[in-house]
Each structure stands twice: as structure tokens, then as C-alpha cells.
C-alpha positions as CSV (number, residue, x, y, z in Angstrom):
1,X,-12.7,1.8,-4.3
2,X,-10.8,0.0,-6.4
3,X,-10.3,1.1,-9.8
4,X,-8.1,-0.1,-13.5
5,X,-5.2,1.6,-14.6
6,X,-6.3,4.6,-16.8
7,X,-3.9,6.2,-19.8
8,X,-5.5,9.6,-19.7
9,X,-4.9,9.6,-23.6
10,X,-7.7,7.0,-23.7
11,X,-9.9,8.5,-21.2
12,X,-13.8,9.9,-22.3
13,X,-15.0,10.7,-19.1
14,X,-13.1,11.2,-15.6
15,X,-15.3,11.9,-12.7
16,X,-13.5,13.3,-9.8
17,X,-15.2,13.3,-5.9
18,X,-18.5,13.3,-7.2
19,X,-21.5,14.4,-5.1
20,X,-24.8,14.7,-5.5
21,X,-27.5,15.8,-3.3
22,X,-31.4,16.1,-3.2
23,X,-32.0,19.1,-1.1
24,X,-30.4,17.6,2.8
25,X,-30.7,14.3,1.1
26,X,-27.2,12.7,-0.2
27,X,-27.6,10.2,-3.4
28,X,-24.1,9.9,-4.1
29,X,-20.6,10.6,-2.5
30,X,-17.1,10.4,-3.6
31,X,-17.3,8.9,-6.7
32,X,-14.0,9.3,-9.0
33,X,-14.0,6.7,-11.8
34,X,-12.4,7.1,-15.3
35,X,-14.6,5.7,-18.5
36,X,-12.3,4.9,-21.6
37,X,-13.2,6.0,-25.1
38,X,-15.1,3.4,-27.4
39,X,-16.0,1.0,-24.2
40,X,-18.9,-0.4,-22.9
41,X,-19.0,0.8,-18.8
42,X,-21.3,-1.1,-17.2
43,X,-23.2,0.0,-14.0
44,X,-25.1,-2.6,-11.3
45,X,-26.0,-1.9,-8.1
46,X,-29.6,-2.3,-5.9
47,X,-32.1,0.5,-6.4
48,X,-31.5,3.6,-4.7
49,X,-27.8,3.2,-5.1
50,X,-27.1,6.5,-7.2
51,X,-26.6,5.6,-10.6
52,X,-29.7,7.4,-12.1
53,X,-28.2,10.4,-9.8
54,X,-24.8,9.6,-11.4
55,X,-26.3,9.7,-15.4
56,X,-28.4,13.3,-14.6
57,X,-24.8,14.7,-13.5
58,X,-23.2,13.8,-16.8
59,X,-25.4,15.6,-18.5
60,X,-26.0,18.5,-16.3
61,X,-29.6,17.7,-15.5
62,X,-29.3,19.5,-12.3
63,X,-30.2,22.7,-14.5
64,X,-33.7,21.4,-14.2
65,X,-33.8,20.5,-10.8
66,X,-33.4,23.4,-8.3
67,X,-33.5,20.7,-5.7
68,X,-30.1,18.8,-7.4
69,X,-26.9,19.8,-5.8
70,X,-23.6,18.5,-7.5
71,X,-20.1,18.9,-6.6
72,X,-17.0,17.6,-8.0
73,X,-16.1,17.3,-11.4
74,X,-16.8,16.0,-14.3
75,X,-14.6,16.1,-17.5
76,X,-15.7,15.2,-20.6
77,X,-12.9,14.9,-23.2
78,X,-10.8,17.0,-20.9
79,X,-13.3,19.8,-20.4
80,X,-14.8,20.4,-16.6
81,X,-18.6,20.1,-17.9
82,X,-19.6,22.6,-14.9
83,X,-18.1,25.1,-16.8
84,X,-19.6,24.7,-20.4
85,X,-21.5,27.8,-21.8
86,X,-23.4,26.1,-24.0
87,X,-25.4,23.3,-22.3
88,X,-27.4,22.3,-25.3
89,X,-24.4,21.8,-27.2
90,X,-22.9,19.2,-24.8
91,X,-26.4,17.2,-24.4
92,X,-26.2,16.8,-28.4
93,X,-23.1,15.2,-27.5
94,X,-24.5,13.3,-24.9
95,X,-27.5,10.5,-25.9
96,X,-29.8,9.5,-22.7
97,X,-31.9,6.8,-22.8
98,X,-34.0,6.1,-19.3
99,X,-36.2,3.4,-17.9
100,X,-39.5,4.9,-19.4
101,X,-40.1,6.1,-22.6
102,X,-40.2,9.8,-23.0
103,X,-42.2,10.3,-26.5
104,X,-42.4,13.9,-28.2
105,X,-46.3,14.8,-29.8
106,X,-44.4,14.1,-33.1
107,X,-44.8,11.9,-35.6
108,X,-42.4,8.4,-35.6
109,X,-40.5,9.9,-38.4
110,X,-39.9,13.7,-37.2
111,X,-38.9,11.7,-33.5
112,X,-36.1,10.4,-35.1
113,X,-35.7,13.4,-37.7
114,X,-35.5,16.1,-34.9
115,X,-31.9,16.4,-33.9
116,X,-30.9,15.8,-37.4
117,X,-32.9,19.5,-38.4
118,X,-31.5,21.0,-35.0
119,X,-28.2,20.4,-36.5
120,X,-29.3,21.5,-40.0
121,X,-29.7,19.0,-41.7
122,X,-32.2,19.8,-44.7
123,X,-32.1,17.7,-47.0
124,X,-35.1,15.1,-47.3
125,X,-33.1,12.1,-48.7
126,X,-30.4,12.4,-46.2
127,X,-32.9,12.5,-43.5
128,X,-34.7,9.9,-44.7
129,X,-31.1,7.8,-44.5
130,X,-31.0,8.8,-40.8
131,X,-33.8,8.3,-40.1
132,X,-34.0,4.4,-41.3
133,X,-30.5,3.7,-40.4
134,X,-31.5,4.6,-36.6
135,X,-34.4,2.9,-36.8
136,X,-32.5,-0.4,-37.7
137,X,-30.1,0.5,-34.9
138,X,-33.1,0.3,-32.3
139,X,-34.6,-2.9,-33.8
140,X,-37.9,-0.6,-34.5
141,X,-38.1,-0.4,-38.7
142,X,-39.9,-3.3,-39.8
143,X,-42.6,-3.0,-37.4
144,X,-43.2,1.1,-38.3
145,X,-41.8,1.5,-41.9
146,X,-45.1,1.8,-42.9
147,X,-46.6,4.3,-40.5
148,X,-43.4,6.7,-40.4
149,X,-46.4,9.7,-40.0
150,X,-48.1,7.8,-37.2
151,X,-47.8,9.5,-33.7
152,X,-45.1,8.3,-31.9
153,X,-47.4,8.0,-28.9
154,X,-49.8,5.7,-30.6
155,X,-46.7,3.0,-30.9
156,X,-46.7,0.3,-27.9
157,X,-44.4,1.2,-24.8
158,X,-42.1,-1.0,-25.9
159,X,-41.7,0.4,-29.5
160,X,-41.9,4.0,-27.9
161,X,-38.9,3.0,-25.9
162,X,-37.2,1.7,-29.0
163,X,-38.2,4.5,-30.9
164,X,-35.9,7.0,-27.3
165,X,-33.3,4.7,-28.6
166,X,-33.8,5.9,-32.2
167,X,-33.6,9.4,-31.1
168,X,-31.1,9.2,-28.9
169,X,-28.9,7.8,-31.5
170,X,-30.1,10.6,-34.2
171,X,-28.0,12.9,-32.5
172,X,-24.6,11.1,-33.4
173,X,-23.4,11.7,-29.5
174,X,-20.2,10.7,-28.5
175,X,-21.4,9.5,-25.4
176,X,-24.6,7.1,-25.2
177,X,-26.0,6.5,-21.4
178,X,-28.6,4.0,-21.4
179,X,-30.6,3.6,-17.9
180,X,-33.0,0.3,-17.7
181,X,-33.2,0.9,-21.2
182,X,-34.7,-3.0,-21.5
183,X,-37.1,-2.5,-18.9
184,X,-40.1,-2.5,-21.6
185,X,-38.4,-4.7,-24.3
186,X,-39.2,-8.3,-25.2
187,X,-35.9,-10.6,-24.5
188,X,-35.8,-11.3,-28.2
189,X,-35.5,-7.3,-28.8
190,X,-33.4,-6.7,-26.1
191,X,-30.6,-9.2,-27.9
192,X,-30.7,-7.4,-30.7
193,X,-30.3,-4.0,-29.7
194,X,-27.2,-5.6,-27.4
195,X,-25.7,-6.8,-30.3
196,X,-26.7,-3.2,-32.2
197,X,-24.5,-1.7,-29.1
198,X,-21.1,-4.1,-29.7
199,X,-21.3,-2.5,-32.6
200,X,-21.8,0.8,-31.6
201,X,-19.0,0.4,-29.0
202,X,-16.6,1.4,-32.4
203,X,-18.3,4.5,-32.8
204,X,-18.9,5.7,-29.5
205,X,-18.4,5.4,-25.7
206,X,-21.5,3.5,-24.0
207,X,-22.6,4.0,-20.5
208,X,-25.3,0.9,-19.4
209,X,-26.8,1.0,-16.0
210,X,-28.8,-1.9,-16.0
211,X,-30.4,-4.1,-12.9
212,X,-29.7,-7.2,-14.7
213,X,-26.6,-8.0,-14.1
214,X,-25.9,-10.7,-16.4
215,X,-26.9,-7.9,-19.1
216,X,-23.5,-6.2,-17.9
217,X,-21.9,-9.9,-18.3
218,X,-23.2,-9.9,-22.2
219,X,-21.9,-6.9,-22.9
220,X,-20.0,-4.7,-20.8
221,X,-15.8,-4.1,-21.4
222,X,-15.8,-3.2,-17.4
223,X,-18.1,-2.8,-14.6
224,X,-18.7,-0.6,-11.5
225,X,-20.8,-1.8,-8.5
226,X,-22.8,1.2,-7.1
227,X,-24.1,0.8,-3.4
228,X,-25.7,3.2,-1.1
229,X,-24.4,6.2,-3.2
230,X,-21.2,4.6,-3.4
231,X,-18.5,3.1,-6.0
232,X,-17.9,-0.1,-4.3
233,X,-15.2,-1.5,-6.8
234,X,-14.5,-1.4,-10.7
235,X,-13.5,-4.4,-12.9
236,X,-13.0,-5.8,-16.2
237,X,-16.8,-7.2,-16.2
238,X,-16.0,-10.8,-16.7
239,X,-13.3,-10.5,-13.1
240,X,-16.7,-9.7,-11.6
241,X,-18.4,-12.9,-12.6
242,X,-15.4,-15.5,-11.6
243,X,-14.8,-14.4,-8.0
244,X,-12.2,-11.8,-9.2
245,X,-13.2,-9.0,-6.3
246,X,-12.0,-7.6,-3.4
247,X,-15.1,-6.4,-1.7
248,X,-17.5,-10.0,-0.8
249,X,-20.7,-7.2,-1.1
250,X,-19.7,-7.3,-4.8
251,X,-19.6,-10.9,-4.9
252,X,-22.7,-10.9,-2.8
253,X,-24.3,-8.6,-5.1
254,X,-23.8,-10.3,-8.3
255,X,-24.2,-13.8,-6.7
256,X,-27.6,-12.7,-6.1
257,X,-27.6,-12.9,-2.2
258,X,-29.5,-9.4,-1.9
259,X,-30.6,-6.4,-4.3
């Protein structure tokens, strides 16, 4: 694997001979990458190539899964996440977004509202600021500011997966790892919310995995190619697009020849 030169004083998340298996079943091997605070780290690959496997390590979603093995490590600012005591406070840290939407049986607003009240936030008027200001962020206000006490559930798939963004953002994390997140989005919306995450890039470090791969070109700082549980090679994004490789199954990848 080839991988950019990392100051660890700029380093959010090191991952260190990663592994991941599904009862006998490998998903990912020796993975050891470094992502850099306030950077979009882009992640391509062909289905089945470990990078869902890679996002449920981060945040320790093996504690749902008897059937989910890890080994390795993974630090987060420094701190070997295996050994953090108390899980829910590192997933507040941590904002997921995944392919499908996952809606609580919750109004719009108290979606969006909920991590805010877990962390205690009270008061109506600043909740009301979070609320609408995450809202923006996920390109979902104008079409709901009038049915903020509608089910979130009764929203279309798209505007319920706009409205996991929402959420996900509520929580103020750190660290935001999108998966697919466009998979139900309009192209029009799916600009936007890019642009929304440039942005966010100041505030926070970005994980995308994304299929599309010339959604990584928009908007990624670097790159990883995942393959067959694999890191294949990481690259400032752009290198990957101009021939700038040394593996030709990158090339081949993002020229399109398979995947």
C-alpha cells in the first residue's frame, strides 16, 4: 500500500493492521491508513471491498454484532478506541450516515432536536437554532419548515435520508462518515449537500465512501482505493484521476474497466 506522508500532529484518525471478520468470513485485512484533521478522505472501491466493514469499526459497531470480529487498532485523536469506556460518548463524537435512511418514530423536528437534549441542551430557542441551521446544512428546510411536527417517516426516502444527515450533524461530531449517503438524493441535492460538506471540511474531519467515483473527484482532499478487503493505494484525489498511481487496478478502477 502506498500511503502520503503523515505529521502525527495533524493526524484524526490512524488505523493500524486492521481486521475485520464476519464469523470465518474475512471483510478486511491489513489496513493501516492515517486520516488528517479537517480533510475530506475519500473511499472508492467495488462492492464487497470492506469499506462499510471499515466505517462500523470506527465506530465500534461490532458491540452489536456478536458475529463482527476486529483486530488492530484504531486511534482516534490518539486514543486506541478499543479501549474507550464509554462508547456512547465516542459515537456522539462520531456522525454516521449510511446508504438507507434509518428514521426514528419521531417527529422531523425532535429527529434533529434529539442529540441536542442528550447533551442537555434545554432551551427551546437554542434548539430551535439547531435544529434549522442543520436542516439548511442537509438541504431539507424549505421543503419541511412547515411540518417540523410531521413524522419523520411520512417524509420521502430521499428527504428521510436528508433529514440522517440532519441528525447526524445535530451531534456536532468531530468526525462525519458518510456511506452512499447520495444513493437516494436527486443530483441537484446531492450538489448542494457537497458544497454543504467543503464547508464543513473547516469544522470537522469528513470520511466519504462513495461508489461514484467522480463524487470523490468533486470533493475529496485524498483518496483510498479499497479492493477485496484491501487498501490498494492512497492519493491526493486529483493524482488518482491523471494517471498518478502505481497500482494499474487503481487506474483500472477509476477508468471504469470493472466495478
Amino acid at each position: 500500500m502506498v500511503a502520503a506522508p503523515q505529521s502525527p500532529a495533524t493526524a484524526k484518525l490512524e488505523v493500524r493492521d486492521l481486521a475485520i471478520n464476519y464469523g470465518t468470513k474475512q471483510a478486511v485485512s491489513d489496513i493501516s491508513l492515517t486520516i488528517r484533521e479537517n480533510e475530506i478522505f475519500g473511499i472508492i472501491g467495488p462492492a464487497n471491498a470492506g469499506k462499510t466493514s471499515f466505517l462500523k469499526a470506527i465506530n465500534r459497531m461490532e458491540d452489536f454484532d456478536t458475529n463482527m470480529s476486529v483486530a488492530g487498532q484504531i486511534l482516534f485523536d490518539g486514543v486506541d478506541t478499543r479501549q474507550v469506556r464509554n462508547v456512547y460518548g465516542l459515537r456522539r463524537r462520531i456522525g454516521v450516515v449510511f446508504p438507507l435512511p434509518v428514521g426514528l418514530p419521531m417527529t422531523v423536528y425532535d429527529n434533529v432536536a434529539l442529540a441536542p437534549r442528550l447533551a442537555g441542551v434545554r432551551n427551546k430557542a437554542e434548539l430551535n437554532v439547531i435544529v434549522e441551521r442543520c436542516l439548511h446544512r442537509a438541504a431539507l428546510w424549505d421543503e419541511v419548515k412547515d411540518r417540523l411536527n410531521a413524522l419523520g417517516s411520512l417524509l420521502s426516502g430521499g428527504q428521510q435520508q436528508r433529514l440522517t444527515i440532519a441528525r447526524a450533524l445535530s451531534q456536532e461530531p468531530d468526525l462525519l462518515m458518510l456511506d452512499e449517503f447520495s444513493i437516494a438524493i436527486d443530483p441537484v441535492t446531492t450538489m448542494r449537500i457537497e458544497d454543504v460538506l467543503k464547508e464543513l471540511r473547516q469544522e470537522m474531519t469528513i470520511i466519504l465512501v462513495t461508489n461514484l467515483v467522480q463524487q470523490a473527484r468533486r470533493i475529496a482532499d485524498r483518496t483510498a482505493f479499497f479492493l477485496e478487503g484491501s487498501c490498494v493505494e492512497i492519493a491526493p484525489t486529483e493524482d488518482l484521476f491523471t494517471g498518478e498511481v502505481s497500482d494499474q487496478r487503481t487506474r483500472d478502477y477509476v477508468e471504469g474497466r470493472f466495478g
